[in-house]
KEDOKOL-829818 format. One record per residue: residue in one letter; x, y, z of N, C-alpha, C in turn. Coordinates in Angstrom, 3 decimals, m for minus. Layout:
N
R;residuo;nu;nv;nw;cau;cav;caw;cu;cv;cw
R;a;X;Y;Z;X;Y;Z;X;Y;Z
...
This chain:
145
R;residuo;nu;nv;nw;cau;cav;caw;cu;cv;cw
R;x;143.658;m174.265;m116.668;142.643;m175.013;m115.948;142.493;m174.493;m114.523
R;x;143.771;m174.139;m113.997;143.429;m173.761;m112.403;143.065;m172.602;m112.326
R;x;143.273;m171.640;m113.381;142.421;m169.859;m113.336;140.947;m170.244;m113.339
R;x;140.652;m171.453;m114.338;138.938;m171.586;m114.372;138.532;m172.091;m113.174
R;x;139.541;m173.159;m112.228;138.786;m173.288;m110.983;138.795;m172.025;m109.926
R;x;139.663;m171.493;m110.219;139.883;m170.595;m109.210;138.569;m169.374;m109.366
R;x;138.518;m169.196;m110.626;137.296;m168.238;m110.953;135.750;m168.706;m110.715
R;x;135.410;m169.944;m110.604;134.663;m170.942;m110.145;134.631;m170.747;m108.519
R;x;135.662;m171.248;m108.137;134.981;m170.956;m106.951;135.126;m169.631;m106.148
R;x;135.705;m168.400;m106.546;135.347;m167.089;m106.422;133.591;m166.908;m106.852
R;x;133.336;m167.004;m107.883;132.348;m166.877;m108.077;130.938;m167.426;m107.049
R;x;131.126;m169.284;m106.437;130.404;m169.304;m105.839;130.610;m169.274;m104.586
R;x;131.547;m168.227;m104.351;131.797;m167.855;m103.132;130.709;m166.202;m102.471
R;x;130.420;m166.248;m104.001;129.541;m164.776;m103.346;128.197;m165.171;m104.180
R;x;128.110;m166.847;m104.221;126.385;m166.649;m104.666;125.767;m166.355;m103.221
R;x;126.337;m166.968;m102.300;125.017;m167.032;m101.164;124.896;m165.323;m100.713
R;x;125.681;m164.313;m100.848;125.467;m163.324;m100.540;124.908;m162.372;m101.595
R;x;124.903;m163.028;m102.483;124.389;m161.982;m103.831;122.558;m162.610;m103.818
R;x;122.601;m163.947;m103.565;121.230;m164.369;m103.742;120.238;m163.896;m102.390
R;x;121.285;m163.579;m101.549;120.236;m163.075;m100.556;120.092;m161.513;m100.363
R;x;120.745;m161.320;m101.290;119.783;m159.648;m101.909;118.787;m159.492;m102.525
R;x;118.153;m158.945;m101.380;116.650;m158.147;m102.082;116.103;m157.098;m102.438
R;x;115.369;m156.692;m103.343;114.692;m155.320;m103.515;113.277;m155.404;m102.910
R;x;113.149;m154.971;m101.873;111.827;m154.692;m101.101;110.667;m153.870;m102.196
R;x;109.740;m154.285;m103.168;108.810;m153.659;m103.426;107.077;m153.932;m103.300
R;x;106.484;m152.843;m102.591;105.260;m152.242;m102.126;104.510;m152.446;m103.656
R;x;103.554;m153.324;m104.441;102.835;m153.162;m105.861;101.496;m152.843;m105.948
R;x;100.962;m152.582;m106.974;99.421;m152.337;m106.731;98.465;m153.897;m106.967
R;x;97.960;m154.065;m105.873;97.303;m155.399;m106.188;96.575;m155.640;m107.067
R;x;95.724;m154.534;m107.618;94.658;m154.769;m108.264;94.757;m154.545;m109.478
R;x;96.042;m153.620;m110.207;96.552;m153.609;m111.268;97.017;m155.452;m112.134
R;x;97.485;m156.016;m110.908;98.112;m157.024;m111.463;96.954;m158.375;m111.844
R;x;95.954;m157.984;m110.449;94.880;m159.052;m110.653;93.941;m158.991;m112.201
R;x;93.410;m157.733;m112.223;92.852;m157.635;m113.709;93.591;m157.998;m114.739
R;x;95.088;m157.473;m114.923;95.668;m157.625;m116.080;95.362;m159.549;m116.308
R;x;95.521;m159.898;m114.965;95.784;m161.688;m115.147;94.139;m162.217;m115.687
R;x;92.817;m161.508;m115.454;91.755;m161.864;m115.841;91.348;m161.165;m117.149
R;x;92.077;m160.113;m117.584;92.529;m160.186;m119.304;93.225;m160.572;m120.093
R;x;94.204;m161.598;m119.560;94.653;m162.592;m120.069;94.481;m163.440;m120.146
R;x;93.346;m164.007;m119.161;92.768;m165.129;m119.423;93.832;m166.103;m118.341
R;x;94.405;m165.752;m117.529;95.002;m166.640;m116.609;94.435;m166.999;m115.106
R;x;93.694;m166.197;m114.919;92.400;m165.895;m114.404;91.294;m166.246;m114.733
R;x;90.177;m166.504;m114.531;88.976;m167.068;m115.130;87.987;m166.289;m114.595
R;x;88.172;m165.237;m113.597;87.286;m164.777;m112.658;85.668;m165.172;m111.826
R;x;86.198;m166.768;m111.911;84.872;m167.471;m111.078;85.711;m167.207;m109.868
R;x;86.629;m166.780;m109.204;87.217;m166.449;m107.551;87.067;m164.757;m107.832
R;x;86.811;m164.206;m107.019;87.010;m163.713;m106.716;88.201;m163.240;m105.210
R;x;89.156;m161.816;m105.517;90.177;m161.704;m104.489;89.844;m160.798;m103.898
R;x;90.239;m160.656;m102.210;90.036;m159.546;m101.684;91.329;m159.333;m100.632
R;x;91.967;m157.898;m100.933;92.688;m158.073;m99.625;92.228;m157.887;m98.492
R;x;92.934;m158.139;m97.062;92.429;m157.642;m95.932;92.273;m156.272;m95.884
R;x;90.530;m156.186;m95.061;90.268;m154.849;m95.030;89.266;m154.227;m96.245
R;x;89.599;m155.025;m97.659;88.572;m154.817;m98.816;87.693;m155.828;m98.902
R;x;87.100;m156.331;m97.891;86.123;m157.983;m97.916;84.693;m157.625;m98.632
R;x;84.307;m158.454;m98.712;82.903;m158.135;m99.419;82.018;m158.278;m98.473
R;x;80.956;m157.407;m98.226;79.727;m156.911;m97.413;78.366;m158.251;m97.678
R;x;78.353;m158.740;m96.293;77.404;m159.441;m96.187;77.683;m160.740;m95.588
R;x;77.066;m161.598;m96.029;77.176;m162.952;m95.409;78.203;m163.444;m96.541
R;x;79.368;m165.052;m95.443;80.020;m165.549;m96.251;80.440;m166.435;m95.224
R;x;80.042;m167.803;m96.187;80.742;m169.471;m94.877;82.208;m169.785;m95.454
R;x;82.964;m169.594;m94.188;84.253;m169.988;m93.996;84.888;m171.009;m94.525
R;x;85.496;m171.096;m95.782;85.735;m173.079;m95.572;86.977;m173.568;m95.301
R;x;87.675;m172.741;m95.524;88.939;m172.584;m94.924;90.545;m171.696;m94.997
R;x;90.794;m171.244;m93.659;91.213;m170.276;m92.945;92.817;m170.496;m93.330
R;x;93.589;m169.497;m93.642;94.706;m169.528;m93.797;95.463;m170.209;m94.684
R;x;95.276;m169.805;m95.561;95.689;m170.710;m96.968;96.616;m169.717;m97.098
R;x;98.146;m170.826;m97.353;98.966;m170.240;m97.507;99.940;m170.489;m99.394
R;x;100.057;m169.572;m100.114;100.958;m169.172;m101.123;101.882;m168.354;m101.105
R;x;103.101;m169.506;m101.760;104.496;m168.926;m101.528;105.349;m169.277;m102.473
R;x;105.331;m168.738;m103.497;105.841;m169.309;m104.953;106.999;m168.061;m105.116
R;x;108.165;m168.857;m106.078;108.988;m168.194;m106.681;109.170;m167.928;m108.195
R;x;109.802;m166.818;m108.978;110.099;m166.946;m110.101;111.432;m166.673;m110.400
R;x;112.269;m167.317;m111.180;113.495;m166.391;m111.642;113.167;m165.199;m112.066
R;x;114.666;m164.436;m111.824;114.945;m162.808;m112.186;115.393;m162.560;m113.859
R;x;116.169;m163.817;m114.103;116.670;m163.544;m114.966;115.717;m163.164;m116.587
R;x;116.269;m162.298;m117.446;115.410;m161.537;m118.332;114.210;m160.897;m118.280
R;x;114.435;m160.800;m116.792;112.874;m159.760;m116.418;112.866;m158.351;m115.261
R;x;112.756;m157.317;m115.201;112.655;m156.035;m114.402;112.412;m156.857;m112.738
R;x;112.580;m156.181;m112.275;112.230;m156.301;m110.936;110.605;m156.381;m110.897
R;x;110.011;m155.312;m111.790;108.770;m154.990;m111.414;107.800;m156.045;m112.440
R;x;107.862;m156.194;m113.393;107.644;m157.405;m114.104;107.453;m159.050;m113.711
R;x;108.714;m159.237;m113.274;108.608;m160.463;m112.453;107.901;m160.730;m110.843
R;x;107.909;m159.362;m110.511;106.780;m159.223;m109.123;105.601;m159.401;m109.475
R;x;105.104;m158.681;m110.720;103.694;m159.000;m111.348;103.519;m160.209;m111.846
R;x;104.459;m161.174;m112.216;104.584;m162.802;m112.765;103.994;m163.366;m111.549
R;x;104.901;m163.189;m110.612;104.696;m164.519;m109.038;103.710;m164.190;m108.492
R;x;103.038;m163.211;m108.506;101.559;m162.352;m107.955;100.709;m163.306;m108.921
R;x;100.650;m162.762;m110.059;99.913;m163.663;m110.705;100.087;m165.528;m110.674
R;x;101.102;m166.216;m110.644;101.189;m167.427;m110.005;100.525;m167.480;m108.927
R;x;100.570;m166.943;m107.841;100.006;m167.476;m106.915;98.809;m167.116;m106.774
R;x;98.226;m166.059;m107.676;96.709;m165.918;m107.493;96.239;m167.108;m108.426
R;x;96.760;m167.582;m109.336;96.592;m168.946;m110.374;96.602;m170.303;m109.363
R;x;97.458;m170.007;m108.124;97.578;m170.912;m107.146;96.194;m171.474;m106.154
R;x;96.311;m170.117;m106.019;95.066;m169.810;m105.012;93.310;m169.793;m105.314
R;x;93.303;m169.568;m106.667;92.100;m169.781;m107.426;91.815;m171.465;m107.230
R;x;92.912;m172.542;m107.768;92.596;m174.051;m107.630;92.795;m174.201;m106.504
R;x;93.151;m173.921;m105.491;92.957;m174.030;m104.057;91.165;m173.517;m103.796
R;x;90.930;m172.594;m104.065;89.592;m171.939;m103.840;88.570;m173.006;m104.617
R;x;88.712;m173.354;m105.768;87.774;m174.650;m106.401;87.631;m175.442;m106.253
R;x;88.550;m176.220;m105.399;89.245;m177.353;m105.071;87.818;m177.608;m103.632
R;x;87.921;m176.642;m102.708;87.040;m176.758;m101.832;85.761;m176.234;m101.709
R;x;84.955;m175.653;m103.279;84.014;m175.249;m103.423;83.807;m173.417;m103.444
R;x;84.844;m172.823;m103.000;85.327;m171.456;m102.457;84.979;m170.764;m104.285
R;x;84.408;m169.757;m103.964;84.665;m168.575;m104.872;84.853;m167.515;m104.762
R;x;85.462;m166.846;m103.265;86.225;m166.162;m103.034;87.968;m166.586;m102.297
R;x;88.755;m165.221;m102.050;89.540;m165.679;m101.491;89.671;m164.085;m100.615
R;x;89.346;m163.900;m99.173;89.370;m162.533;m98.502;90.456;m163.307;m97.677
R;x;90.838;m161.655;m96.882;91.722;m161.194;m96.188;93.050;m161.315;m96.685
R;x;93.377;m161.413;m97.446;94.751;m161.713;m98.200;95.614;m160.570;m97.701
R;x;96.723;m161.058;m97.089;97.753;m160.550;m96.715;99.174;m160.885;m96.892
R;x;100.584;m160.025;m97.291;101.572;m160.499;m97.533;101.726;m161.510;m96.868
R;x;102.736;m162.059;m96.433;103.149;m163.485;m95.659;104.447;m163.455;m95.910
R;x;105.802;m163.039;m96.171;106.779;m163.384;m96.137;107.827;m163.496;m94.744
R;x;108.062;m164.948;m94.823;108.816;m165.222;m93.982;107.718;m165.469;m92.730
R;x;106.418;m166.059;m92.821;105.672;m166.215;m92.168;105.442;m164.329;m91.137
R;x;105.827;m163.652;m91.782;105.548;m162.226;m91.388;104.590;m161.706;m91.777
R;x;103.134;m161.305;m91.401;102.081;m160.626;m92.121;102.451;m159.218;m92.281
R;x;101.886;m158.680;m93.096;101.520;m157.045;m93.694;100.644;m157.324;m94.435
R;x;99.519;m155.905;m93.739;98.063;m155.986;m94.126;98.593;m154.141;m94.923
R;x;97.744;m154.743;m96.034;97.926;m153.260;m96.931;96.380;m152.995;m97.462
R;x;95.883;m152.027;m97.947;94.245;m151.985;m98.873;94.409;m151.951;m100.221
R;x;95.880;m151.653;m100.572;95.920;m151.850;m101.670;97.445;m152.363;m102.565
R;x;98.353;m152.936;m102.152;99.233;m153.461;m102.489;99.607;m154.800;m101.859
R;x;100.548;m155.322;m102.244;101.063;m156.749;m101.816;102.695;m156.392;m101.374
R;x;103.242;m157.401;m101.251;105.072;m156.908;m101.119;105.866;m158.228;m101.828
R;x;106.248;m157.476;m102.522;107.637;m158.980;m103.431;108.980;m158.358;m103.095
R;x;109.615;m159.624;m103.089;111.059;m159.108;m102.748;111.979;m159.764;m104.069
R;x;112.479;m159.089;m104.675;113.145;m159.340;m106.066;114.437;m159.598;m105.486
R;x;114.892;m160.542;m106.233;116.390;m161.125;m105.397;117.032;m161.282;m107.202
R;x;118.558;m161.304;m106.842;119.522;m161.497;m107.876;118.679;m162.833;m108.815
R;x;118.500;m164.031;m107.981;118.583;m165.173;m109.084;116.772;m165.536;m109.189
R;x;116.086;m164.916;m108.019;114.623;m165.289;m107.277;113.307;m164.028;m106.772
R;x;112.362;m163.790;m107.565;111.858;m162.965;m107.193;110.434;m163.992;m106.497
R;x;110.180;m163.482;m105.431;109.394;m164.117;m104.294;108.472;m163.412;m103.668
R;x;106.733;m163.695;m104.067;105.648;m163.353;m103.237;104.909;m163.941;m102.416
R;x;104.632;m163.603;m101.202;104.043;m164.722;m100.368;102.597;m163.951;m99.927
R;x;101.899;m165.144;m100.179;100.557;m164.702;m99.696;99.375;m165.695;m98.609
R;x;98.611;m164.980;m97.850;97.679;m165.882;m96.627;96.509;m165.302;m96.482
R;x;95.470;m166.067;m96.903;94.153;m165.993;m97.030;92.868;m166.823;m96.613
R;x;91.944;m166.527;m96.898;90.501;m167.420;m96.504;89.755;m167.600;m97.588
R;x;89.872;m169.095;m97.723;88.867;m169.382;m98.528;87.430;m169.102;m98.529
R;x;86.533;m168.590;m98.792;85.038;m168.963;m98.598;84.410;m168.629;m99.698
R;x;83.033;m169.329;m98.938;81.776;m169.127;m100.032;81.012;m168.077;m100.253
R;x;80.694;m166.904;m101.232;80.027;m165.943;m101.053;78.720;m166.095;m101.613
R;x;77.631;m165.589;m101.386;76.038;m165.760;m101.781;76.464;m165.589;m102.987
């Protein structure tokens, strides 16, 4: 009995340092967005844009800085897999956020982790952790003609 406590609490003696390991990965945004609107998890009445890829012309603001910050477990999934899961969550996020206030777009989208922006033209950033893979995203709702 006391080897199992003892192995117990060895063990959660190195969750907090194992869970706060991350794999920093750079993805392709737009790979992940289509796949989610051929699956049908997507509906493509929103349209996404990152910062820097906005759409040309007129568009009323409805609201500024919408923030998504969802997690997924690691477990039984690649690093790169489960980055494409929480991407897709939170664009699933961000779509009923966008309907919610009449919005059928969502521009300027930029990472957000840790309330830290990075503006990319064509990727996002997830950080894959032992137990938690985590994408954060900050955007503008609006209306496009």
């Amino acid at each position: 009995m006391q080897v199992k406590a003892l192995f117990a609490a060895a063990l959660l003696g190195l969750l907090p340092s194992a869970s706060q390991a991350t794999n920093l990965m750079y993805m392709p945004f737009e790979t992940v967005l289509s796949d989610a609107i051929r699956a049908g998890r997507l509906d493509g009445s929103v349209k996404f844009y990152l910062a820097g890829n906005g759409p040309q012309g007129t568009q009323r603001l409805l609201q500024r800085g919408v923030v998504s910050d969802l997690r997924t477990d690691g477990f039984n999934k690649s690093d790169h897999d489960s980055c494409e899961w929480v991407l897709q969550s939170n664009l699933i996020k961000l779509q009923a956020d966008a309907k919610r206030v009449g919005a059928n777009a969502v521009t300027n989208i930029v990472s957000f982790y840790d309330q830290h922006v990075r503006k990319d033209l064509n990727t996002y950033e997830c950080r894959a952790g032992v137990f938690a893979t985590r994408v954060a995203l900050k955007g503008d709702l609006v209306r496009l003609p």
